[in-house]
N, C-alpha and C positions, 0 to 999 in steps of 0.2 A: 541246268546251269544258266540259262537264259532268264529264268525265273528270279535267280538272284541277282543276278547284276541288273535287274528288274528293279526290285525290293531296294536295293545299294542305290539305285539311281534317283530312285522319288524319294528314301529318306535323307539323301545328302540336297536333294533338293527342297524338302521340309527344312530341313536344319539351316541349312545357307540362306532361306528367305524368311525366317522368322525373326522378330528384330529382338537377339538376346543382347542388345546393349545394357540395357539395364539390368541385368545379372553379372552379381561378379563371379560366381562358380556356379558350374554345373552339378548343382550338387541337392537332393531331396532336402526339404527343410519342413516340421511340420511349426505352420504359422496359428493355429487354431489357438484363443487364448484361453486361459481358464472360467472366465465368464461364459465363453462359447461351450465350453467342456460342462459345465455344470447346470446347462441351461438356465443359464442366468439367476443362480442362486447365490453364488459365491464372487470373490477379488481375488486377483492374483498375488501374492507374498511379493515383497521386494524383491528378493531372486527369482522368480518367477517374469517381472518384470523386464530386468535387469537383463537377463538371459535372452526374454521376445526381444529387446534390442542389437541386441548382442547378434541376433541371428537375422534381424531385418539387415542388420549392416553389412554380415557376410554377405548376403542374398542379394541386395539390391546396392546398384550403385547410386540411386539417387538418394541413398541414407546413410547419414554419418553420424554414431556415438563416437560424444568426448567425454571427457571428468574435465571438471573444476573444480578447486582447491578441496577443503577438508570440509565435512558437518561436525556439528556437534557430538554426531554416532562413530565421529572415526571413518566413514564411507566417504568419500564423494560425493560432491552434485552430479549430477550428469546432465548433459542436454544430447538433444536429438535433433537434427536438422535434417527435412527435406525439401531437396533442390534437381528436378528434373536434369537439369542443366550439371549435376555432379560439382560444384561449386560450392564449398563449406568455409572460406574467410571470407567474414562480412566486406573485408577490403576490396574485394573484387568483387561483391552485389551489383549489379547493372542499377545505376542510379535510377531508373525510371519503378524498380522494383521495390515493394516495400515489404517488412520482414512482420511477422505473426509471431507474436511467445504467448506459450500456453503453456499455464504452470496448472499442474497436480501437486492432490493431497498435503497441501500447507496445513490441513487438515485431515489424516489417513481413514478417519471413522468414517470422512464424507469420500468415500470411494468412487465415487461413478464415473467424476473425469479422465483415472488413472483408468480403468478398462474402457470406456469411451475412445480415447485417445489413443489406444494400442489398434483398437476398429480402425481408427481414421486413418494411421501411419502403414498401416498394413494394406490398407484399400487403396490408398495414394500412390503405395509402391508399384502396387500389381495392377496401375490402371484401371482398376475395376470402378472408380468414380471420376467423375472431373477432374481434370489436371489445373491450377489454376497457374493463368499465365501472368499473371503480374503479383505474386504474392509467395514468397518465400516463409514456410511453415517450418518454425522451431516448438518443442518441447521440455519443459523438465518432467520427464516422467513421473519423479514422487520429492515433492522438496521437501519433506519433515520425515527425514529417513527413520529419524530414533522412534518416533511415533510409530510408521510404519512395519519396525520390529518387536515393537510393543505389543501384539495382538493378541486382541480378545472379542467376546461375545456379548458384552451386556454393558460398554459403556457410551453407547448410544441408546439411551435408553429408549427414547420416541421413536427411533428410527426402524423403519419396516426393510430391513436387511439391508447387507447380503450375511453370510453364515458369523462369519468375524472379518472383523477390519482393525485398523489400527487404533491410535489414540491418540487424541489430540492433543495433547502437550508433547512436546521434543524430547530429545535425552537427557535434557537438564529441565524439563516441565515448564517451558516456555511456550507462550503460545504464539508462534511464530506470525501470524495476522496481526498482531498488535507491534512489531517488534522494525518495521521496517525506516523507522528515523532514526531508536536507540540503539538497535544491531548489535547487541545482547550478544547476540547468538553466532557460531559460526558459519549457520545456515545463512543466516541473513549477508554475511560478508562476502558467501560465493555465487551468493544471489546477485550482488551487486557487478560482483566479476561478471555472470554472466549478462545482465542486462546492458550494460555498457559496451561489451562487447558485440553485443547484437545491434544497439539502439534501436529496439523496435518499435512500430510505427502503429502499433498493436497489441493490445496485452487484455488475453480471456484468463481467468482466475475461479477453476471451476471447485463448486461447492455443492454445500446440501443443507435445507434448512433447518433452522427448527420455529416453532412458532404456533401461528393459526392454522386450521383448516380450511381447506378452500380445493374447488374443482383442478385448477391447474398441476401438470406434472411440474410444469417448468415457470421458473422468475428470472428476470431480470434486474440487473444491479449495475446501471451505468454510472461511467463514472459523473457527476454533480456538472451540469452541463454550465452554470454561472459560474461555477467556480475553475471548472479547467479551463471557458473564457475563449476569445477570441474566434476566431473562423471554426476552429475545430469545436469550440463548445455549442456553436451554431450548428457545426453539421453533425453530431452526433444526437443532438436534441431534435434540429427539427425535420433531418433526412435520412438518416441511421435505423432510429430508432424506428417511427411508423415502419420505414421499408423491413425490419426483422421482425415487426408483429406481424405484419402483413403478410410476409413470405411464411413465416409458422403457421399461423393460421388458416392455409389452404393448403399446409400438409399434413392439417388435422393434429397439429401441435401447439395448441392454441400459450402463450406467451403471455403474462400482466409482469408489472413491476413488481420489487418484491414488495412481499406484504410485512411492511415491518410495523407490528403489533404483537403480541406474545399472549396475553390473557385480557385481551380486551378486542370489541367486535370489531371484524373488518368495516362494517356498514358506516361507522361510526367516523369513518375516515382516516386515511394515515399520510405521512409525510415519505419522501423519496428519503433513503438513506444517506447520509453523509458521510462520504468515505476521506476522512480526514488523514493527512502523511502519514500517519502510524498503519493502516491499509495496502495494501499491494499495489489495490488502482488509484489510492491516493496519494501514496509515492510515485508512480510510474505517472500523475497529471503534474508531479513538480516537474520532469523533462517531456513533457507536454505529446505523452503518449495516450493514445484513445483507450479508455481503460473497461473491461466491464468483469463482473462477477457473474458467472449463473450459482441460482438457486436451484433446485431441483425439489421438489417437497418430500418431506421427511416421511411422510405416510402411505406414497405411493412406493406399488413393488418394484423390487429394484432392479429387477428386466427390464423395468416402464422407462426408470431413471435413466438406467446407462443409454438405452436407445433414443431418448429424450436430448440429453446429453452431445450424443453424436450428431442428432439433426441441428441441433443450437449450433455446432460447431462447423458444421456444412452449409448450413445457413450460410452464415457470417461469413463464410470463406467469401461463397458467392457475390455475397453485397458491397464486401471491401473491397475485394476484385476486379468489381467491377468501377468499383469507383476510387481507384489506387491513385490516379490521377491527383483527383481532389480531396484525399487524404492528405501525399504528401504535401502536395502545396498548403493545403491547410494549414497541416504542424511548419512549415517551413513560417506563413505567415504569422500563425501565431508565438513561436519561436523570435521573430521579430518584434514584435509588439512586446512582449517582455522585454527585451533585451535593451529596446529603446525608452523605455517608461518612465517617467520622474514618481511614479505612485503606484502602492500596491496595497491592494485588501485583503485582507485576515479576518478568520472566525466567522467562518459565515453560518450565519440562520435563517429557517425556516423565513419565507418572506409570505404573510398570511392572507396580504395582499392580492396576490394570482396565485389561482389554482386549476387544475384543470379537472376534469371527470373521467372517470375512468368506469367502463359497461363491463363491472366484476360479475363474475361466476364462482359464485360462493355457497356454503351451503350454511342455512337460518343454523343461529346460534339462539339458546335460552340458558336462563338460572337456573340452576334446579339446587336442591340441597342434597349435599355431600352426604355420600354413606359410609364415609371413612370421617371426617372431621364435624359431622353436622352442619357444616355451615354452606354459603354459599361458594358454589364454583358453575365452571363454564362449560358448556355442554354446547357442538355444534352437533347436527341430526345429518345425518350423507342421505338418506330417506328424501329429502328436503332440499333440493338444491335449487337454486334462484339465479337468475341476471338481473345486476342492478345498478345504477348510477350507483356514484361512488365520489368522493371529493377527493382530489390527491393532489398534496403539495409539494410541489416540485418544483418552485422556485426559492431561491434562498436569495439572501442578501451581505454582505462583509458588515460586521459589527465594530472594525477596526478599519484606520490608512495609516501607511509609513508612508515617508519621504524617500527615496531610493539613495543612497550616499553613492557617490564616489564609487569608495571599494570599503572594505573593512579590514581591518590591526588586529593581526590577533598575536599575543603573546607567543614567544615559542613555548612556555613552559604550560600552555594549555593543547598538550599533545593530545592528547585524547580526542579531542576536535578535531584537531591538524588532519589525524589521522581518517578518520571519516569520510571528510573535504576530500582527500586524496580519494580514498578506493571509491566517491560518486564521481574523478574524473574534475574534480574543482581544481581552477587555474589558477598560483599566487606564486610572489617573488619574494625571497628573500633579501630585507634590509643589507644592504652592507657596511653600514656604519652605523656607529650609536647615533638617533638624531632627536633633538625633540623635537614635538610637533601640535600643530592647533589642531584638537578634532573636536569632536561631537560624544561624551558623554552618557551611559544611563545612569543613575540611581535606583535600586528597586524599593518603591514607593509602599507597595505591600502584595500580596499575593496569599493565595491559601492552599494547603498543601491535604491531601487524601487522608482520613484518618484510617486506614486500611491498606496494607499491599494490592498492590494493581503489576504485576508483569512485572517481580523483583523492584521494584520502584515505591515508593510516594511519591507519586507523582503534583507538582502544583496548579495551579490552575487561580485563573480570574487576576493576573497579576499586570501591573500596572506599575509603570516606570515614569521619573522625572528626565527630563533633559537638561543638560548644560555644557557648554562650551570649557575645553581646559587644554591644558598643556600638560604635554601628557612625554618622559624620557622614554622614548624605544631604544630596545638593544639592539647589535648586529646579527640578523639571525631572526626576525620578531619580520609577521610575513603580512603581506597586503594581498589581498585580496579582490579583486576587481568585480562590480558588479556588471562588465560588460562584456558576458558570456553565458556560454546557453545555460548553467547552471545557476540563471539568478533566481531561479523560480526555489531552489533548493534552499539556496541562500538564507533566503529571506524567511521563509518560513522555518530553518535553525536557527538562524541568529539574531533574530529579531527577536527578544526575550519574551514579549506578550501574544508570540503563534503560539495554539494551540498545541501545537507538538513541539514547541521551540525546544532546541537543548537544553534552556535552562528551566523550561516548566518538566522535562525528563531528569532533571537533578543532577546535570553533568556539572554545577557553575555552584552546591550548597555550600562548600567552601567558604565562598564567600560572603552568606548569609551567618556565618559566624565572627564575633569581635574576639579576635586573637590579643589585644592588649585592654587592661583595664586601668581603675584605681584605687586606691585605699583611701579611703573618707576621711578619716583623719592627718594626712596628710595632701591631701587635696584641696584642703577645705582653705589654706591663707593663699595658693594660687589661684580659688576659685574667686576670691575676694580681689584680688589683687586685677584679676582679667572682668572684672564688671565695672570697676574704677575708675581703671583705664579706656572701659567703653561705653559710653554713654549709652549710642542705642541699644547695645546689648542687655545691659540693666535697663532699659524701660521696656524692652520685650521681655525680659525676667518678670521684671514685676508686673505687667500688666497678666501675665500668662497667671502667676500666683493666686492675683486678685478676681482672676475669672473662675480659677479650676480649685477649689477646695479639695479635694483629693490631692494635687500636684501641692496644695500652702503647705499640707500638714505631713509630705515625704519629703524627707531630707534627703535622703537618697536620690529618689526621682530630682530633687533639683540641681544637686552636685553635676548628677549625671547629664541633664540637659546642660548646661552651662561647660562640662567637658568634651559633650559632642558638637559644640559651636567653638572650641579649640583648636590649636594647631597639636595638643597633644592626641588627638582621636584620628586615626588611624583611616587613610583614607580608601584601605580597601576594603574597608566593611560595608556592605549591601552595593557597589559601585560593578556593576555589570562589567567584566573583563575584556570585553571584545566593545575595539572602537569603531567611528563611524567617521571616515576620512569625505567631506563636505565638496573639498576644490583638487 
């Protein structure tokens, strides 16, 4: 008897001094993922996933699964947050803290982040790694859900496993990397939900390449350090960075940038990527979040990857961590500096200017001739591997300035925008009476448009606007826009018609690009005489146009018609950019 109230007494003493806060039930959970189960050959299913969360969250109290709105597949987003502290609305984050998003499989074929990331959240929970004290860790565990129920074995074709993974177009074959300004998708809308909702101070975007050969398991993909600009494009360029090569590198995880080259030699030199708005972390630098991509190489095995993967992600935890301080105030500062700007650049390119060197590990590539097409192709030798200087361009420069307006007028009947503005959290008031007004004008000048589908789109490009001053009737209801708020960096680069990704070079605005009224020539012809009579300089710019351009003397057509577009009968919203630019 002695014996048990023995036994009774030291395990109520076990139990009452172990610290089961962090458990929500006392209850067996097998956490092991399917990556772990198949020694690292295999991915786990989207329910498979779905479920390791599901059971982290019973298990542990510093994990919280949510859903957010709908995808494309009819599933939910989901996110994942872990917070020691049991603390899951960002409204009560302890302001000194700054918050991490780490999105999976936008890409389901590149798998490694999604089993990576179930390593980390599980190791997180069960304290078995560093707890970090200043950095609150969210996830999307798989954001291209349709992709990810797509599976199959053979449409990664370069790729050295795992057994089957997904596929990279969505449920409607969108390739949701490309889709984050036009939002296409309903992926991308509850993407936006949740990033807004987090405002993270941080965003890893984990991938898998394809490409060259080269020693590395692991790349890197910051986001464009001139371009996301201010303090933070300082410290991510020149304290960031070194410090994650650095730290990989003496855990035998040696880290380069990516290698963006495809069938041409590394040696040869390459440029840093440019991850422009349509990008995840090129979205995520327009609200002036630290953005980066990992690559993982396509060739190595994909035990190599996932574990590769994790240390990238441990890494980073570390370094931001530790420098969460001079993060936030960084995005704080540079958050300012926008906000206050009378000038901002667009389109930025390669600057060839500065470059820096990069001591690649690479393995010698030769020509050999093809035994499939006779001709040449590319051949690197793993037999063969080297360290070598290297040039890498990683300076860019804005090939574009705008003037920052005011705010911007945007019709209400251009909802489609409206609506956008809204779910990125864009702040505007509605007109309450009809008023005219003086603003600022575009005309589009010319522009060239894809002769190919690109992401459901033609999209345009190389386009080029006049300005001019007008008076312009707004309805009640027809909304202003201010550009003095955090979302100016958004702003500008939608509405500004000559960004790169602007909504009108995504074809939200071709409407416009067509003349809805015409005229019949033959009756046109005694007004058109009639309006050259009455204007002098008009007919001496007629004629002198006539007497230069032999082509324009000898179309009758072409001149009616120029002489109607210098009319009050020509229709002033043909080629006239929609969205105005209020000056005062």
């Amino acid at each position: 008897m002695k014996k048990i109230i023995l036994l009774i007494y030291i395990f109520s003493f076990l139990f009452y001094s172990c610290d089961l806060s962090k458990y929500k039930l006392v209850k067996e959970y097998d956490l092991s993922t399917t990556f772990e189960k198949s020694n690292g050959k295999e991915t786990a299913t989207y329910d498979e996933v779905i479920d390791f969360y599901t059971e982290l969250d019973d298990a542990f109290s510093s994990v919280s699964l949510e859903e957010f709105g709908k995808t494309d597949s009819g599933e939910p987003l989901h996110l994942v947050i872990f917070n020691p502290d049991s603390e899951f609305d960002p409204e009560n984050f302890p302001h000194e803290k700054q918050v991490l998003l780490i999105n999976n499989g936008i890409h389901p074929g590149e798998s490694d982040g999604i089993d990576a990331t179930m390593l980390l959240f599980r190791d997180l929970a069960q304290d078995s790694i560093a707890i970090p004290e200043n950095t609150i860790i969210a996830t999307i565990p798989i954001y291209n859900i349709g992709g990810a129920l797509n599976r199959n074995s053979t449409s990664r074709t370069n790729q050295n496993g795992p057994e089957a993974y997904g596929f990279r177009g969505n449920a409607r074959n969108y390739d949701l990397n490309r889709d984050f300004i036009k939002a296409d998708t309903r992926n991308t809308k509850a993407f936006y939900e949740i990033f807004h909702y987090l405002n993270p101070d941080v965003f890893i975007d984990n991938h898998v390449s394809n490409g060259a050969d080269y020693q590395y398991t692991l790349t890197h993909l910051l986001t464009q350090h001139n371009k996301l600009n201010g303090e933070l494009g300082k410290y991510i360029h020149q304290e960031f960075m070194p410090a994650l090569e650095d730290s990989l590198a003496k855990k035998d995880w040696p880290i380069t940038p990516y290698v963006n080259v495809f069938n041409e030699s590394p040696l040869d030199g390459f440029s840093q990527f440019k991850d422009s708005p349509r990008y995840s972390t090129g979205y995520t630098a327009l609200f002036n979040t630290m953005g980066m991509m990992l690559e993982t190489h396509m060739l190595k095995p994909y035990a190599q990857r996932v574990k590769g993967t994790y240390q990238f992600m441990l890494t980073t935890i570390g370094i931001i961590d530790k420098n969460s301080a001079k993060i936030i105030g960084a995005r704080a500062s540079t958050n300012d500096y926008f906000t206050n700007t009378h000038e901002y650049y667009l389109n930025y390119k390669v600057d060839s200017s500065q470059t820096s060197t990069l001591q690649f590990k690479g393995f010698q590539d030769t020509i050999i001739k093809s035994e499939v097409t006779g001709l040449d192709r590319l051949k690197y030798n793993r037999d063969q591997p080297y360290t070598k200087d290297i040039t890498y361009y990683n300076y860019f420069k804005p090939s574009d300035t705008v003037s920052v307006p005011k705010a911007y007028i945007i019709p209400q009947g251009w909802w489609p925008v409206v609506d956008l503005l809204k779910l990125n959290h864009i702040e505007m008031n509605a007109l309450e009476k009809d008023t005219l007004m003086e603003v600022e004008a575009y005309r589009i000048k010319n522009y060239k448009t894809r002769n190919q589908v690109y992401e459901g789109h033609y999209p345009h490009f190389n386009t080029e606007v006049e300005t001019y001053k007008d008076s312009v009737p707004f309805r009640k209801g027809d909304l202003i826009v201010s550009t003095k708020q955090e979302g100016i960096r958004y702003l500008l680069e939608t509405l500004e018609p000559i960004a790169e990704d602007s909504f009108f070079n995504w074809n939200f605005f071709d409407s416009v690009l067509q003349q809805k009224e015409h005229f019949s020539p033959y009756v046109f012809e005694d007004q058109a005489l009639q309006l050259i009579e009455k204007d002098s300089l008009l007919k001496k710019e007629f004629d002198s146009i006539k007497k230069a351009d032999k082509k324009f003397r000898k179309d009758g057509y072409s001149q009616l018609d120029w002489i109607y577009k210098h009319s009050e009968n020509y229709e002033k919203a043909h080629l006239r950019y929609p969205i105005f630019r209020m000056l005062n």
